[in-house]
C-alpha positions as CSV (number, residue, x, y, z in Angstrom):
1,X,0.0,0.0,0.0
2,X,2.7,2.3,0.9
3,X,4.5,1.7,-2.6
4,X,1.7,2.6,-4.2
5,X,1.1,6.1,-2.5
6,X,5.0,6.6,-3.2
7,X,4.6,5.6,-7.0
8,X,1.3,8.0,-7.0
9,X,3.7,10.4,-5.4
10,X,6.8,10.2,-7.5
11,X,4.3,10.1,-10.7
12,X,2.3,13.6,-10.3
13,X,5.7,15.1,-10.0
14,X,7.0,13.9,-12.6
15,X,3.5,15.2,-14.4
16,X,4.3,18.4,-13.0
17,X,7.9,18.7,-13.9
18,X,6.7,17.4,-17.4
19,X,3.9,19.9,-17.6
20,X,6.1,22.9,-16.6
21,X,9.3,21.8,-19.1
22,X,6.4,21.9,-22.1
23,X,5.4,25.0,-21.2
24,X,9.1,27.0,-20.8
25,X,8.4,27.4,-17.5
26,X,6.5,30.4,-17.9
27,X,4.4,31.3,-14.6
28,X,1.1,34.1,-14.8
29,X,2.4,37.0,-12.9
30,X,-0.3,37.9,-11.0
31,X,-0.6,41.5,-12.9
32,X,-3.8,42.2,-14.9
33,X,-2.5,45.3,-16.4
34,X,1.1,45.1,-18.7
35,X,2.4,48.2,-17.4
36,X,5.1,48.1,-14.6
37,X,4.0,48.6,-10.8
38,X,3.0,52.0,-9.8
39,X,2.4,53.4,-13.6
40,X,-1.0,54.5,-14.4
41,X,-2.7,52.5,-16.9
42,X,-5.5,55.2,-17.5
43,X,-6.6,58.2,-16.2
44,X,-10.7,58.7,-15.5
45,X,-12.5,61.8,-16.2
46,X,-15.7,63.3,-15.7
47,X,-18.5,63.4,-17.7
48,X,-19.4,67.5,-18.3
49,X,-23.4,66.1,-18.9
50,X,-24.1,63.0,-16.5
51,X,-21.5,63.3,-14.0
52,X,-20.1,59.8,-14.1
53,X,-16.2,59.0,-14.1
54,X,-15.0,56.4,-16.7
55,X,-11.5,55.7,-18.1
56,X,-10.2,58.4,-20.8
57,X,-9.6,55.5,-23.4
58,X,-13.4,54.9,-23.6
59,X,-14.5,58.6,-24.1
60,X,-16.2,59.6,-26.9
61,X,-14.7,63.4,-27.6
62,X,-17.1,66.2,-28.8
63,X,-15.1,69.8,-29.5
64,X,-16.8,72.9,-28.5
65,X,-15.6,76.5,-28.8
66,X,-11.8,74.9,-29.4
67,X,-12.4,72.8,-25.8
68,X,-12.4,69.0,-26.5
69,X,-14.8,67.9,-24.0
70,X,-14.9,63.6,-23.2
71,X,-18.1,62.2,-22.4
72,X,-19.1,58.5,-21.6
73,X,-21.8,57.3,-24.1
74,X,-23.4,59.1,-27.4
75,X,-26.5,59.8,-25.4
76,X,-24.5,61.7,-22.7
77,X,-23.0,63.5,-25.7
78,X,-25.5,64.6,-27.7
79,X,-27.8,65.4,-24.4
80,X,-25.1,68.2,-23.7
81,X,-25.1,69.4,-27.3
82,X,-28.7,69.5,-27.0
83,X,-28.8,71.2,-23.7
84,X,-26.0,74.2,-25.3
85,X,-28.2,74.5,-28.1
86,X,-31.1,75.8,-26.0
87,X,-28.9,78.0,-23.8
88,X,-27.8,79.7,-26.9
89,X,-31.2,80.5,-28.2
């Protein structure tokens, strides 16, 4: 009985030795993001119409009066261009 548990033993770490030589090695870092430690991966802005925050990368831009303005969805977006309109008028 004891032989067996040793061979059971001695034969998952060989499957694990085996396993790890096929792959290179290669371990997951733990890190979601590719950028080293500490850098910032985005930066999250405010949305002039609805308030919310939401990372730069997914704004949708809209330039008025030379001011590029970011906002989080096309309805939040043309709700403000809407809302401008009528203050002008």
């Amino acid at each position: 009985m004891i032989r067996l548990i040793v061979w059971l033993i001695v034969g998952y770490l060989l499957f694990r030795a085996l396993k790890s030589w096929i792959r290179g090695g290669a371990r997951p870092s733990g890190r979601v993001s590719r950028r080293a430690a500490g850098e910032v991966d985005d930066v999250m802005v405010k949305d002039p119409y609805c308030q919310a925050y939401f990372p730069e990368r997914n704004g949708l831009p809209l330039e008025i009066d030379g001011q590029r303005l970011l906002f989080c969805s096309p309805e939040c977006r043309d709700a403000y261009r809407r809302q401008r309109q009528a203050q002008r008028r």
